[in-house]
Backbone atoms as SQL, in Angstrom:
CREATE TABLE atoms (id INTEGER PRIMARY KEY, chain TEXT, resi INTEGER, resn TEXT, atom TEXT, x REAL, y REAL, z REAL);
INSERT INTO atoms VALUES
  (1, 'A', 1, 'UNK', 'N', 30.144, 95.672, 110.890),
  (2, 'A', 1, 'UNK', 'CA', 31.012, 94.683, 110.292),
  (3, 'A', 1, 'UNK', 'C', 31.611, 95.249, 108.998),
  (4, 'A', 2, 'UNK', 'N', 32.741, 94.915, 108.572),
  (5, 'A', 2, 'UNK', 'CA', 33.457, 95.287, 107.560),
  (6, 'A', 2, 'UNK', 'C', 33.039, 94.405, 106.367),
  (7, 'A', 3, 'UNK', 'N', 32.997, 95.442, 104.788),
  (8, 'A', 3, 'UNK', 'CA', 32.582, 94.740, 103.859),
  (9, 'A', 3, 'UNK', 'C', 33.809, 94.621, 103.120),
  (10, 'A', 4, 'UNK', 'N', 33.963, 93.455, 103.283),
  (11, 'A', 4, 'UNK', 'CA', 35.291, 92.436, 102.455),
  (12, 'A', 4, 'UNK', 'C', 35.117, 92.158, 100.901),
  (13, 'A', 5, 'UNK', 'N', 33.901, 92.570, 100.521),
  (14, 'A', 5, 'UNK', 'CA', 33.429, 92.192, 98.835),
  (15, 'A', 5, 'UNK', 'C', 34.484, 92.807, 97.765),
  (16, 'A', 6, 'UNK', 'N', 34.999, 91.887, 96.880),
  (17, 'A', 6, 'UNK', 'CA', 35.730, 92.380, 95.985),
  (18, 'A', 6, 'UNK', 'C', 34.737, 92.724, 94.233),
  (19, 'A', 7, 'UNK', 'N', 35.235, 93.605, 93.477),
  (20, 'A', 7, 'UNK', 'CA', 34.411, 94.083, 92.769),
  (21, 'A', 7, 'UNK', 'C', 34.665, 92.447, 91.654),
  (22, 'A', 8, 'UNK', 'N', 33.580, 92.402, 91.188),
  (23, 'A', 8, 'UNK', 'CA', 33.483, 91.477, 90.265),
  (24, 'A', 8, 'UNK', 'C', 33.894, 92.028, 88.739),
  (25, 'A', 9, 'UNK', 'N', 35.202, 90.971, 88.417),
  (26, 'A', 9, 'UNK', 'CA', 35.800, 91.969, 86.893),
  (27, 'A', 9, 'UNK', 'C', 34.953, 91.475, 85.803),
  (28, 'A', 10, 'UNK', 'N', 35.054, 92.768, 84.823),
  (29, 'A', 10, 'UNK', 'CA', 34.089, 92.101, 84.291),
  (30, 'A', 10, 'UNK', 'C', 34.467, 91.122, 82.811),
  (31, 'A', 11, 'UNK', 'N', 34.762, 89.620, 82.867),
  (32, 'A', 11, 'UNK', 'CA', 35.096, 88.786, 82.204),
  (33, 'A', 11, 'UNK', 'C', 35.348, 89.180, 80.211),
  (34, 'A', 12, 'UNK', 'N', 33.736, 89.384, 80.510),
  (35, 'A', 12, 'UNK', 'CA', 33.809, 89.958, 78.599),
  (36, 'A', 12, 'UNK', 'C', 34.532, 91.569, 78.467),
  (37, 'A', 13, 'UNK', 'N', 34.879, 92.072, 78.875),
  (38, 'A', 13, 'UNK', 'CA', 35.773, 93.080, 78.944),
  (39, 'A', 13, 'UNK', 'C', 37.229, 92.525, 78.350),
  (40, 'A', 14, 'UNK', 'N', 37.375, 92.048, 79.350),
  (41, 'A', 14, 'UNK', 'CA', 38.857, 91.283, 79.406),
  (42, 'A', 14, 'UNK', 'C', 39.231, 90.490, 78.277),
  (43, 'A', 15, 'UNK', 'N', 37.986, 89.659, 77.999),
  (44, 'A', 15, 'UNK', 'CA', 38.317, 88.785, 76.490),
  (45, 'A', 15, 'UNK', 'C', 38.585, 89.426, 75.148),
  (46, 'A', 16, 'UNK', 'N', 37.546, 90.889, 75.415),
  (47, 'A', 16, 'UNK', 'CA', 37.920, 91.916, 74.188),
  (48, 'A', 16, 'UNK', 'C', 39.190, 92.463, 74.001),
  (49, 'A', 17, 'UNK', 'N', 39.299, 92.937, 75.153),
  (50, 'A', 17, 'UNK', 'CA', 41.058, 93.256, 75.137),
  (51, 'A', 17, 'UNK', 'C', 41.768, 92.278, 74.927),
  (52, 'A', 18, 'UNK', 'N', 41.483, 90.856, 75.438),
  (53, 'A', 18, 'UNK', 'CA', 42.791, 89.724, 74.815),
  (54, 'A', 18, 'UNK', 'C', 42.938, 89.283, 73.813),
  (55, 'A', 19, 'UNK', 'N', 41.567, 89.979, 73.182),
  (56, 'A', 19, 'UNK', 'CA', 41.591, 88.960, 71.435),
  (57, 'A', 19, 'UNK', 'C', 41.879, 90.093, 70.793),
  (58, 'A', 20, 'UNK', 'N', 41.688, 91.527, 71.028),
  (59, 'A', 20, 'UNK', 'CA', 42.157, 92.533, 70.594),
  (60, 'A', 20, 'UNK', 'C', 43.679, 92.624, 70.194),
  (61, 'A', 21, 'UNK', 'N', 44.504, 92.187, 71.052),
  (62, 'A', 21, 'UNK', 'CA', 45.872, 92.518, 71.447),
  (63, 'A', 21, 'UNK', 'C', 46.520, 91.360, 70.521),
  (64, 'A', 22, 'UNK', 'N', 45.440, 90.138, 70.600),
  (65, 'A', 22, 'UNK', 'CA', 45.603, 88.892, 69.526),
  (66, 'A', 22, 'UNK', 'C', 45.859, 89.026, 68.537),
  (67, 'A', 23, 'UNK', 'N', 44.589, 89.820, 67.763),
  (68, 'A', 23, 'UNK', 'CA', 44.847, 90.022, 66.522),
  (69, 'A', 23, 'UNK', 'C', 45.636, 91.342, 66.260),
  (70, 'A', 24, 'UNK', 'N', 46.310, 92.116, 66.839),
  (71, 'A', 24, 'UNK', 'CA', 47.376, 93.436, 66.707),
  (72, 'A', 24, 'UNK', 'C', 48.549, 92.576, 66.366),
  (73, 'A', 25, 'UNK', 'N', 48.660, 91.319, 67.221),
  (74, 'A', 25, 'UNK', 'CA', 49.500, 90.926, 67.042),
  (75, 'A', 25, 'UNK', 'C', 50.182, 90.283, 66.186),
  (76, 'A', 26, 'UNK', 'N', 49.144, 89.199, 65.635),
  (77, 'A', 26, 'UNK', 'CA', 49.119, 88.367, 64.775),
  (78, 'A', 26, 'UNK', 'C', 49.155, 89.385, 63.266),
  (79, 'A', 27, 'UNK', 'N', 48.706, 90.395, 62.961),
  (80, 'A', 27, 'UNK', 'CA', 48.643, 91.765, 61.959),
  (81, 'A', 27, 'UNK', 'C', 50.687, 91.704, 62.341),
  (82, 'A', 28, 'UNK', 'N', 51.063, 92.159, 63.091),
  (83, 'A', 28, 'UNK', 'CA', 52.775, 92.342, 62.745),
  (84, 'A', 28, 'UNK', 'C', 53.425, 91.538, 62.956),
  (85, 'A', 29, 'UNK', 'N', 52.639, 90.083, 63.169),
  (86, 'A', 29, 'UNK', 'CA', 53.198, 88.594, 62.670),
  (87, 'A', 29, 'UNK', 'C', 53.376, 88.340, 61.307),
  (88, 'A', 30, 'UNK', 'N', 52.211, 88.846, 60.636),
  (89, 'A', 30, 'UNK', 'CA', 51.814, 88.943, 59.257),
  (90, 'A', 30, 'UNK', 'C', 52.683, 89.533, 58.519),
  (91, 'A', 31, 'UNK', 'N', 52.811, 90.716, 58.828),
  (92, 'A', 31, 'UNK', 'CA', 53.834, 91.594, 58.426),
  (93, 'A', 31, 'UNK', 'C', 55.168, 91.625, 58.548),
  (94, 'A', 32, 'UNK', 'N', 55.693, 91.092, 59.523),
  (95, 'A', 32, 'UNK', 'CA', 57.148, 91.144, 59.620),
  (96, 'A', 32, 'UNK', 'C', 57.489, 89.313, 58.817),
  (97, 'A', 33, 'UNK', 'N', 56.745, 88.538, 58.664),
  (98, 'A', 33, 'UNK', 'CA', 56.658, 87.549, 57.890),
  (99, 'A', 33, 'UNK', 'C', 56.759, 88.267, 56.087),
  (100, 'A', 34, 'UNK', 'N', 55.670, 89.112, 55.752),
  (101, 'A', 34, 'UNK', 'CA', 55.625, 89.240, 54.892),
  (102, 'A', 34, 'UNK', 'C', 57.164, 89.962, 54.309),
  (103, 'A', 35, 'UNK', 'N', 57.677, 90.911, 55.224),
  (104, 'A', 35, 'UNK', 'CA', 58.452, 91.597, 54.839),
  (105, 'A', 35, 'UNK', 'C', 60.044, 90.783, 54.839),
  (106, 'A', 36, 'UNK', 'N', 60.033, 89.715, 55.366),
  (107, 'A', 36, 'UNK', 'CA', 60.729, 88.702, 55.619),
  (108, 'A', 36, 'UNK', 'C', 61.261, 88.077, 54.199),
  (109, 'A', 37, 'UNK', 'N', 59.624, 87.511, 54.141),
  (110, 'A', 37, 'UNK', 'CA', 59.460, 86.842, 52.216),
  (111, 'A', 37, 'UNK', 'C', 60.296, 87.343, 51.258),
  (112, 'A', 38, 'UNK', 'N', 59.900, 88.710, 51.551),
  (113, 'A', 38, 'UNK', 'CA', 60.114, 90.249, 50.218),
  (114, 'A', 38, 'UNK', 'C', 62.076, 90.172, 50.590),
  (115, 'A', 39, 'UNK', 'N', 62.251, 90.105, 51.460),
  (116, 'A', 39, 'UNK', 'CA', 64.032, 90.180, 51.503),
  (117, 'A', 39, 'UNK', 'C', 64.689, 88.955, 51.309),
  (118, 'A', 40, 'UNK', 'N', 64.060, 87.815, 51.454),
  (119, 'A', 40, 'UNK', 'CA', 64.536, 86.260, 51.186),
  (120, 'A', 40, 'UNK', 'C', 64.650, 86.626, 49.545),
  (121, 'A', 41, 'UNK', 'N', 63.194, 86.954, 48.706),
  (122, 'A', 41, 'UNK', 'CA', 63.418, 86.861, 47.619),
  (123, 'A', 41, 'UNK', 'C', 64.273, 87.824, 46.521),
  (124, 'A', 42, 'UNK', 'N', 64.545, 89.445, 47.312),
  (125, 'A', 42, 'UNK', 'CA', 65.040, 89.693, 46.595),
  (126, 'A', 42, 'UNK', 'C', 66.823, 89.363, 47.014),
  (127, 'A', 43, 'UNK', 'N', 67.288, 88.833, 47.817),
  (128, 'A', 43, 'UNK', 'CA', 68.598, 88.196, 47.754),
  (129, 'A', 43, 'UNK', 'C', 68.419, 86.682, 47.227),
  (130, 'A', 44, 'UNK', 'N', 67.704, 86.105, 46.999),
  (131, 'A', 44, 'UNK', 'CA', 67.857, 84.764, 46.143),
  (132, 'A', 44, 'UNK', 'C', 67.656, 85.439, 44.019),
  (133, 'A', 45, 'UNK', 'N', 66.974, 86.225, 44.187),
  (134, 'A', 45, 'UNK', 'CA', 66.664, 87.352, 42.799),
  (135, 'A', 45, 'UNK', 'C', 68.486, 88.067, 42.472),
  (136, 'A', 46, 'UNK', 'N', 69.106, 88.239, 43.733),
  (137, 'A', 46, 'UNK', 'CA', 70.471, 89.171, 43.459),
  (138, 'A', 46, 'UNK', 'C', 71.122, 87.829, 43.342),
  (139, 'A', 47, 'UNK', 'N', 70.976, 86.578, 44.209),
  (140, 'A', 47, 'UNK', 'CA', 72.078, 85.734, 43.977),
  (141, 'A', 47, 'UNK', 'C', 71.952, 84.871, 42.333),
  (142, 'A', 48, 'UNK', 'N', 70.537, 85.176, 42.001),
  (143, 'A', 48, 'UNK', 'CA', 70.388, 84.366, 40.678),
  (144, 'A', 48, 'UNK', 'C', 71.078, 85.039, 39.447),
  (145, 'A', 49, 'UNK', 'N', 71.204, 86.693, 39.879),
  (146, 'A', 49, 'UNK', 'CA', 71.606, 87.285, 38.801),
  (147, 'A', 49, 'UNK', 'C', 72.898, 86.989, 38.851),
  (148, 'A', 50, 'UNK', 'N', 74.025, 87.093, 40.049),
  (149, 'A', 50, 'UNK', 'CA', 74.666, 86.701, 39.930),
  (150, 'A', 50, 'UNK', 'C', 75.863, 85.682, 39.728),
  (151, 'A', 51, 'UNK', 'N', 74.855, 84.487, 39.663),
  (152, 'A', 51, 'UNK', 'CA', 75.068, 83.621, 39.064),
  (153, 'A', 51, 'UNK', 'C', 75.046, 83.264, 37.595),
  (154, 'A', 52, 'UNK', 'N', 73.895, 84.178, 36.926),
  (155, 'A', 52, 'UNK', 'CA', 73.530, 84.133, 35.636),
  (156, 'A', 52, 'UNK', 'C', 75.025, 85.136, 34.826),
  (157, 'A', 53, 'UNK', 'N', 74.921, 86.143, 35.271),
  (158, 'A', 53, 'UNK', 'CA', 75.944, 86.943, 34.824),
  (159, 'A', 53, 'UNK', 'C', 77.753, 86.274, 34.947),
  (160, 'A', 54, 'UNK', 'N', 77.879, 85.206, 35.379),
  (161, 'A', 54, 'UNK', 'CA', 79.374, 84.830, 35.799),
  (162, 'A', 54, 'UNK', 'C', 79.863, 84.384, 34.572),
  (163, 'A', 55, 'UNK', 'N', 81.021, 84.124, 34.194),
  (164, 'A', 55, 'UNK', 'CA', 81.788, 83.117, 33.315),
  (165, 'A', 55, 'UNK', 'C', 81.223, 83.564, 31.647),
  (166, 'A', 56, 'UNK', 'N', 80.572, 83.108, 30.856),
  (167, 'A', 56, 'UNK', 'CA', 80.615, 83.107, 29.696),
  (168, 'A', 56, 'UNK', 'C', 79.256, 84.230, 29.340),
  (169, 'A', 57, 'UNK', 'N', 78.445, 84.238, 30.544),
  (170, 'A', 57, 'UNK', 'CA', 76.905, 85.221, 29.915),
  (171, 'A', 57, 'UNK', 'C', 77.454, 86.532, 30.590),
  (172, 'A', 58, 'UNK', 'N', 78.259, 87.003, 31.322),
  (173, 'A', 58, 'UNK', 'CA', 79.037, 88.210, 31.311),
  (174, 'A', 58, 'UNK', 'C', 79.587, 88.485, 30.125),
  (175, 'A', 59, 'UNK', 'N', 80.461, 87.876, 29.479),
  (176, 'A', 59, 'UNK', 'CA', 80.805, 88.264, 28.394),
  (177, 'A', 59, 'UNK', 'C', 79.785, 88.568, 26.946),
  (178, 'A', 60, 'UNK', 'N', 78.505, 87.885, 27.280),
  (179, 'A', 60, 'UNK', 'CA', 77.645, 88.118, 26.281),
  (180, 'A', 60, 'UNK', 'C', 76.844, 89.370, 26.571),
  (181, 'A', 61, 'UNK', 'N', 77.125, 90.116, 27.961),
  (182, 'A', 61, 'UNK', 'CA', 76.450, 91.213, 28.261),
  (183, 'A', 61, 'UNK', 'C', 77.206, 92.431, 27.454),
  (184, 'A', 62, 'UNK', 'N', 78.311, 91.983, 27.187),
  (185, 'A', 62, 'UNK', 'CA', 79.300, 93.379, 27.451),
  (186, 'A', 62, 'UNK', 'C', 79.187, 94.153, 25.869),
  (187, 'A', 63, 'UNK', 'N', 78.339, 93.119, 24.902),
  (188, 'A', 63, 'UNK', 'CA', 78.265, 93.736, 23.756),
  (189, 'A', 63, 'UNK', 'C', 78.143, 95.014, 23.788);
């Protein structure tokens, strides 16, 4: 008779690799968030300057 048995996977294997891949992931979630932050603030940092510098505090720069 033919043996039809399939290999049994092995479950905790599999969970290591899925929580593995989890947290790789969630690490350049982190990161592309963080690096996100860092460019929001320095264009709200360029738009403040240039707001600060317009009209009358330009002219107080130019001493």
């Amino acid at each position: 008779m033919e043996d039809l048995s399939l290999p049994v996977p092995d479950f905790h294997l599999i969970n290591q690799l899925v929580e593995a891949q989890m947290e790789e992931n969630n690490e350049n979630s982190q990161r592309e968030k963080r690096l996100m932050g860092e460019m929001m603030l320095a264009q709200l940092n360029d738009g403040q300057r240039v707001a600060f510098h317009t009209g009358e505090d330009a002219e107080c720069l130019k001493v």
